[in-house]
C-alpha positions as CSV (number, residue, x, y, z in Angstrom):
1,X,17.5,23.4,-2.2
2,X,19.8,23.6,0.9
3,X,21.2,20.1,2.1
4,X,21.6,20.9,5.8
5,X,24.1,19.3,8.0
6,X,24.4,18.0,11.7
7,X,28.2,18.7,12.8
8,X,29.4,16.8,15.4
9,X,33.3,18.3,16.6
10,X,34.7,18.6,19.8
11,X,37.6,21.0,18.5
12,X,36.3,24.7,17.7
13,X,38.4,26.0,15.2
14,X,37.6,22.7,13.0
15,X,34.2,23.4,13.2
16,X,35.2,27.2,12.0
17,X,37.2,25.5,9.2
18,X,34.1,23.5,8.2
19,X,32.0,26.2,8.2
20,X,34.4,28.2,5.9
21,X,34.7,25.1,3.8
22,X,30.6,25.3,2.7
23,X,30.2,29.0,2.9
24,X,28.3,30.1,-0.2
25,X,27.0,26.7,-0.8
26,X,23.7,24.8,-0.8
27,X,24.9,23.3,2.3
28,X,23.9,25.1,5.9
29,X,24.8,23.7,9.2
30,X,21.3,22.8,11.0
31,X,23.3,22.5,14.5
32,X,26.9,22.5,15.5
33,X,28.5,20.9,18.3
34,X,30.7,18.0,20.6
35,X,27.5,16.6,22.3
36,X,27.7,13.1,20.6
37,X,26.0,11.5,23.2
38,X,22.8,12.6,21.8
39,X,23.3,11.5,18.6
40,X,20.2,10.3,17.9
41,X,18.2,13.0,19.9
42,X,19.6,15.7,17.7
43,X,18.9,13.4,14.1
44,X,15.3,13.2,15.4
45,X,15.4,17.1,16.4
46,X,17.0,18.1,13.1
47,X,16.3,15.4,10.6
48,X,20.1,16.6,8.6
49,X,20.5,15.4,5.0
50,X,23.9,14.5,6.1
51,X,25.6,13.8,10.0
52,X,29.8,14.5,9.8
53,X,31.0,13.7,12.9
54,X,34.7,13.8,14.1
55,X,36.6,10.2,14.7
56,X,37.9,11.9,17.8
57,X,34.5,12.4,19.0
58,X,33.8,8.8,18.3
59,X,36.2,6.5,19.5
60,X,35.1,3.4,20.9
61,X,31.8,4.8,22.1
62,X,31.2,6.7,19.1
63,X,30.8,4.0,16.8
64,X,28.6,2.5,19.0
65,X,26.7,5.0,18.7
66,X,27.2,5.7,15.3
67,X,25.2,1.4,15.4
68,X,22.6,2.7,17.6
69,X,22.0,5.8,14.6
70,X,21.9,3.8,11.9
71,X,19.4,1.0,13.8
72,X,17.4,4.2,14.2
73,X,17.6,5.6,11.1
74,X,18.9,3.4,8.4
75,X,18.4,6.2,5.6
76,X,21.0,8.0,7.6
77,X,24.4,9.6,5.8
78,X,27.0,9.4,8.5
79,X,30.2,11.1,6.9
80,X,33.3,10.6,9.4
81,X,36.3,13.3,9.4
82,X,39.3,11.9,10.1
83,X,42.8,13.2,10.2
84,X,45.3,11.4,7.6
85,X,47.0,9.6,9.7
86,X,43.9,7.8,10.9
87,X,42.2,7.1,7.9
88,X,43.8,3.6,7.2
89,X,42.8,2.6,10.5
90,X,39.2,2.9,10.1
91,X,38.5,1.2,7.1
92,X,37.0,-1.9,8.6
93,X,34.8,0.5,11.1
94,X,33.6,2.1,8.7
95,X,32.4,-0.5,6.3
96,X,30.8,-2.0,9.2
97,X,29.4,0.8,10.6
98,X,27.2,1.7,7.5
99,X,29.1,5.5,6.7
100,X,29.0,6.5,3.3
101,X,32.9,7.4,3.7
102,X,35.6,9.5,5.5
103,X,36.5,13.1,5.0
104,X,40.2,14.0,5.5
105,X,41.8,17.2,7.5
106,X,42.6,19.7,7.1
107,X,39.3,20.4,5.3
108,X,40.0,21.2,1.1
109,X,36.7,23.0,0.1
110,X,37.1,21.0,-3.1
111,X,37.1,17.5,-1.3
112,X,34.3,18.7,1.9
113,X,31.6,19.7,-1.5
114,X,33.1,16.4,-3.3
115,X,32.5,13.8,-0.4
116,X,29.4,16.0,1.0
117,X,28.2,15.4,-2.8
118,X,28.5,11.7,-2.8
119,X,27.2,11.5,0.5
120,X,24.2,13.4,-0.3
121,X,23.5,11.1,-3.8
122,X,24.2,7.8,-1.9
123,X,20.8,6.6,-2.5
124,X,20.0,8.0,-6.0
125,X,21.0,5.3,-7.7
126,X,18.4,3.4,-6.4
127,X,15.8,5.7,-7.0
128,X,16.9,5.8,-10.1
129,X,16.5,1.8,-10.5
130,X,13.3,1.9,-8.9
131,X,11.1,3.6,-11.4
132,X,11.8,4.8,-15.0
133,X,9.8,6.2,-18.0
134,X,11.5,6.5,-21.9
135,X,10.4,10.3,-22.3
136,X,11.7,13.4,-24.8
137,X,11.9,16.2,-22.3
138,X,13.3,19.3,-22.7
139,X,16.0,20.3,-20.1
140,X,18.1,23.4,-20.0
141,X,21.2,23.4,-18.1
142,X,24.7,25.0,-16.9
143,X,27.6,23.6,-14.8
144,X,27.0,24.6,-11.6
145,X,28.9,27.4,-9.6
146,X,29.3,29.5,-12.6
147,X,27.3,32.5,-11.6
148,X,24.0,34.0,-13.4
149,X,26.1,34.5,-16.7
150,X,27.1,31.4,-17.3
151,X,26.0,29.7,-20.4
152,X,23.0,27.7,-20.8
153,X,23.0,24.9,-23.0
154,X,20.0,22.5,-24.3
155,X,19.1,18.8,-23.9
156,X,16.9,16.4,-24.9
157,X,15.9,13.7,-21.9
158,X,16.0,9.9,-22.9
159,X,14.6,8.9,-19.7
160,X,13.7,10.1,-16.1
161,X,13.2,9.0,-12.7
162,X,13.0,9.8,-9.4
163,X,17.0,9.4,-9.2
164,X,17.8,11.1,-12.1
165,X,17.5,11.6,-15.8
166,X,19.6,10.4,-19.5
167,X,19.7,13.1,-21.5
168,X,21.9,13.8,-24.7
169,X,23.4,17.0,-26.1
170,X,25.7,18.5,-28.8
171,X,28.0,19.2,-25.8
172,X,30.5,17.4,-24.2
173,X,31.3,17.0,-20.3
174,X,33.0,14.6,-18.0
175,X,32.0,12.3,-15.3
176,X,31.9,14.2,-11.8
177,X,31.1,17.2,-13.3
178,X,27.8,18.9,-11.5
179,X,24.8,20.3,-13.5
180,X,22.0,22.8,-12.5
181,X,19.0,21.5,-14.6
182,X,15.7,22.6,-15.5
183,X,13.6,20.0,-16.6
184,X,10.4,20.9,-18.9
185,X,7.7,18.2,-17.7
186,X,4.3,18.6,-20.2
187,X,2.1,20.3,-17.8
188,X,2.9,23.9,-18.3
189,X,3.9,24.7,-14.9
190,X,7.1,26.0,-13.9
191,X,10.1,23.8,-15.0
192,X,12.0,21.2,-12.1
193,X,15.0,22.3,-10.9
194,X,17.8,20.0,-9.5
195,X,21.2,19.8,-9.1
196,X,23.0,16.6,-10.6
197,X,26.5,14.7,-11.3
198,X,27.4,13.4,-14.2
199,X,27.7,9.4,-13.8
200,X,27.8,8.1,-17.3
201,X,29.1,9.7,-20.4
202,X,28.4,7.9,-23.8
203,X,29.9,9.6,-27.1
204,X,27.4,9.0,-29.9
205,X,29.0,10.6,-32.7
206,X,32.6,11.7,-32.4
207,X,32.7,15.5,-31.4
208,X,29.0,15.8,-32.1
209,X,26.1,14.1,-30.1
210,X,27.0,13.3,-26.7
211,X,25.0,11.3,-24.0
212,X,25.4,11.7,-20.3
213,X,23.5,9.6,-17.3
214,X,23.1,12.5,-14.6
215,X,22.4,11.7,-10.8
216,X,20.2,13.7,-8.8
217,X,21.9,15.2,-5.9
218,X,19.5,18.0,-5.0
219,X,15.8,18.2,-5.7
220,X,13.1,20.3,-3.6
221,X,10.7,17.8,-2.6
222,X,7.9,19.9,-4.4
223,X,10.0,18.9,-7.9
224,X,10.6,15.5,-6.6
225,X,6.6,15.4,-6.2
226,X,6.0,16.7,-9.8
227,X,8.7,13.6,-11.1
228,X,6.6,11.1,-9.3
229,X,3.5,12.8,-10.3
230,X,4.5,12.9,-14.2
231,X,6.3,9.3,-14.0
232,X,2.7,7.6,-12.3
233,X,0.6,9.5,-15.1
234,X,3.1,8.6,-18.3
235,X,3.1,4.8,-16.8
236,X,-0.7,4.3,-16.3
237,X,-1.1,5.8,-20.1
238,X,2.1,4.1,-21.4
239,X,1.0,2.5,-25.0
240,X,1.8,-0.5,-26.4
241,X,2.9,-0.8,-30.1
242,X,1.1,-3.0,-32.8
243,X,2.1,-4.7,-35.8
244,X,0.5,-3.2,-38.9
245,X,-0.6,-5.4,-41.3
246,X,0.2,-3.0,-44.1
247,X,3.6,-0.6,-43.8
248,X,3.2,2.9,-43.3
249,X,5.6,5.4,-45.4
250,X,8.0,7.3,-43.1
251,X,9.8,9.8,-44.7
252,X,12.9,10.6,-42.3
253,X,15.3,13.6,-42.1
254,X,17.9,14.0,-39.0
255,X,17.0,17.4,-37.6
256,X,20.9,18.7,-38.1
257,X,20.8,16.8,-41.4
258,X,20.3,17.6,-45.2
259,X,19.6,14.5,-46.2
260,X,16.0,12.9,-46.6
261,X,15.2,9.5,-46.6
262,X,12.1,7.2,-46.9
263,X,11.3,4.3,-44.8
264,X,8.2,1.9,-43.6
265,X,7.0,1.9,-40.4
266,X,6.1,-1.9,-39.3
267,X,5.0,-1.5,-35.1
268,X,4.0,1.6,-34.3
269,X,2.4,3.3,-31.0
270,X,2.2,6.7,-29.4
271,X,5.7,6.3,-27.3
272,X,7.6,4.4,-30.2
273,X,8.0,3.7,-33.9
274,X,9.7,0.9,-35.6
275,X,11.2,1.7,-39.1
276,X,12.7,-0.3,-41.7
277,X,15.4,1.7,-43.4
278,X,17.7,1.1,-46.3
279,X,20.3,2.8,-44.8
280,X,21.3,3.1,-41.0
281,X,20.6,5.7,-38.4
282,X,23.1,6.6,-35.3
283,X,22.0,5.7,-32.2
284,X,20.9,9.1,-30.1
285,X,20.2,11.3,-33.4
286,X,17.1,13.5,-33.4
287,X,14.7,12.2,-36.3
288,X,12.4,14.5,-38.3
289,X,9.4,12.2,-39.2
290,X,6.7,12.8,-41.9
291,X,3.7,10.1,-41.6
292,X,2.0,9.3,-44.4
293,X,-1.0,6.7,-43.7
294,X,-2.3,6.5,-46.9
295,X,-4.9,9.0,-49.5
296,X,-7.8,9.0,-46.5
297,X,-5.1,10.3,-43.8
298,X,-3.3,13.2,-43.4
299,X,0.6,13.7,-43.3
300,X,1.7,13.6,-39.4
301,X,4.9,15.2,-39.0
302,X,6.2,14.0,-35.8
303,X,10.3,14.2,-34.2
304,X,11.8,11.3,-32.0
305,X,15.4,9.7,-31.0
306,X,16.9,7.0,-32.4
307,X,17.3,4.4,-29.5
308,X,18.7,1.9,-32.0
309,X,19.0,0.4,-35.0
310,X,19.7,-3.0,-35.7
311,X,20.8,-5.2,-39.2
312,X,18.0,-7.1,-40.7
313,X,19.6,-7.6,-43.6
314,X,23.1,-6.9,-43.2
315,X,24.2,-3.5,-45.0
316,X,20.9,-3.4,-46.8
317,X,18.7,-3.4,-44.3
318,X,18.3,-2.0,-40.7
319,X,15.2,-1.9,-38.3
320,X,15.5,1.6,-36.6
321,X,13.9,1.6,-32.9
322,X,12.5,5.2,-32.8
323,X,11.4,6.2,-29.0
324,X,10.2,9.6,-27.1
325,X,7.9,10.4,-30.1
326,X,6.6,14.4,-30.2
327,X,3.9,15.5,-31.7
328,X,1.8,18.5,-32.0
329,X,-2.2,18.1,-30.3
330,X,-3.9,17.8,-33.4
331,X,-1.3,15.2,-34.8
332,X,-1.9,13.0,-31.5
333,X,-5.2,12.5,-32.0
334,X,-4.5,11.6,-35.9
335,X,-2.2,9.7,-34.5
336,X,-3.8,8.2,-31.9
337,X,-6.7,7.0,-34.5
338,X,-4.3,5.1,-36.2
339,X,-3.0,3.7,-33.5
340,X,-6.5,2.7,-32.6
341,X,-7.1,1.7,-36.2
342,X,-4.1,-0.9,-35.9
343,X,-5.4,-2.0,-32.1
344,X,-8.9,-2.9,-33.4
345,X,-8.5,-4.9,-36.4
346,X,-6.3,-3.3,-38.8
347,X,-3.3,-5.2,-36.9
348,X,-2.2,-8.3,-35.5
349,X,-1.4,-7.9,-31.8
350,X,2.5,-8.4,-30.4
């Protein structure tokens, strides 16, 4: 997806040095120029993903109209280049003013993609807030800007919204780092592909399992359309869990693991499990579950992610929280009639 970019600079050989700054990028200049009189004519015209204007263009008359943008267009991303020696004098304009920040000359490449980045996530983070479904998608992945040969590592999501998604992975990264993702959603159809920073990083075991909170900073708005589509759907068929009046046997083996332990399963529903385990479970591992719901059931084998795991009984006892449960067609609908089993009489409700 191209982010596109209304340039407004009176002095041509900085607009040629911005230019050169993006080249090769997912950022295009939409229009170019020192007109910033029309401000808001040329937003409307061009509807940019991000304005960078010049704070020689602005001045006092500038800013002004920089206000009359943003009374416009509140969703605006105003990014204001400055030179170094004016950038302490327009800190107080530009918190007032609404910009998402200032970008320094001479132009860096490194620092125009960084602050063009931030500029272009600014209001992620509340998309993100806004809606948010537990899930177990699969997402491949490679650090952006490495070419077609670069490697491509796996992930498992935790969680996606329209801002972003959780995902963890046997390998590591740092915060700030960007991501080209392709995100698996259930319905068959090509995957979704974004772009996204890394904004949280969480270690779950040392030098092992790693989660990461990453930040969508480019998404076509046909993928963006498939997220909302897939988050509305997996909301409106959201299940509760139940208490089961008797335990289920859970037989429980971490998918990079040897070691296979039994357990009881006291809730239960299609999106989570609740396990009582002798012995404790790291938050984030990947579970291999085998369901067995008595002589007139079948086994279900199912695979989930340990959200967490809590003492009941203090180094004898721990509840395991078990969420993004998968499960093959035929084992949903065994499933499913044991969840229905529980809903119906064979349970007392939460």
């Amino acid at each position: 997806m191209v982010t596109s970019i209304l340039l407004i600079e009176p002095i041509t050989s900085e607009r040629l040095a911005f230019g050169k700054a993006i080249s090769h990028t997912a950022y295009s200049i939409c229009y170019e120029g020192s007109d910033e009189e029309n401000l808001v004519q040329l937003f409307d015209e061009y509807h940019p993903d991000v304005v960078v204007m010049s704070a020689v263009s602005t001045g006092r008359a500038g800013m002004s109209l920089l206000s009359e943008l943003k009374r416009a267009h509140p969703e605006a991303k105003v990014l204001l280049t400055v030179y170094s020696t004016e950038g302490d004098h327009l800190e107080d304009a530009v918190e007032e003013s609404g910009i998402v920040g200032t970008l320094r000359k001479p132009f860096n490449r490194k620092k125009v993609l960084e602050k063009l980045t931030q500029a272009r996530a600014s209001d992620a983070g509340a998309r993100r807030r806004a809606a948010r479904i537990e899930t177990r998608l699969l997402c491949h992945y490679k650090a952006s800007g490495e070419g077609f040969f670069a490697a491509r590592h796996m992930a498992v999501c935790d969680d996606i919204s329209p801002g972003g998604i959780l995902f963890h992975t046997s390998f590591a990264h740092t915060e700030g780092d960007i991501l080209d993702l392709e995100i698996e959603l259930p319905d068959g159809n090509r995957p979704v592909k974004a772009r996204g920073v890394v904004r949280r990083v969480e270690e779950l075991m040392p030098n092992r399992a790693y989660r990461f909170g990453i930040e969508f900073q480019q998404i076509a708005s046909k993928d963006l359309d498939k997220v909302n589509a897939y988050l509305a759907k997996a909301g409106s068929t959201k299940q509760k869990t139940f208490d089961l009046v008797k335990a289920v046997t859970v037989v429980a083996r971490e998918s990079h693991g040897q070691f296979v332990r039994k357990a009881s399963a006291r809730r239960i529903g299609l999106n989570a499990l609740f396990l009582i385990s002798e012995v404790p479970y790291p938050s984030g591992a990947d579970l291999l579950l085998t369901v067995d719901a008595g002589p007139d059931r079948p086994l279900m084998s199912l695979r989930g992610t340990v959200r967490a795991c809590r003492d009941v009984t203090p180094g004898k006892q721990y509840e395991v929280e078990v969420s993004g449960v998968e499960m093959e067609k035929p084992i949903a609908e065994q499933f499913q009639g044991l969840i229905g089993g529980a809903s119906s009489g064979d349970a007392a409700a939460p």
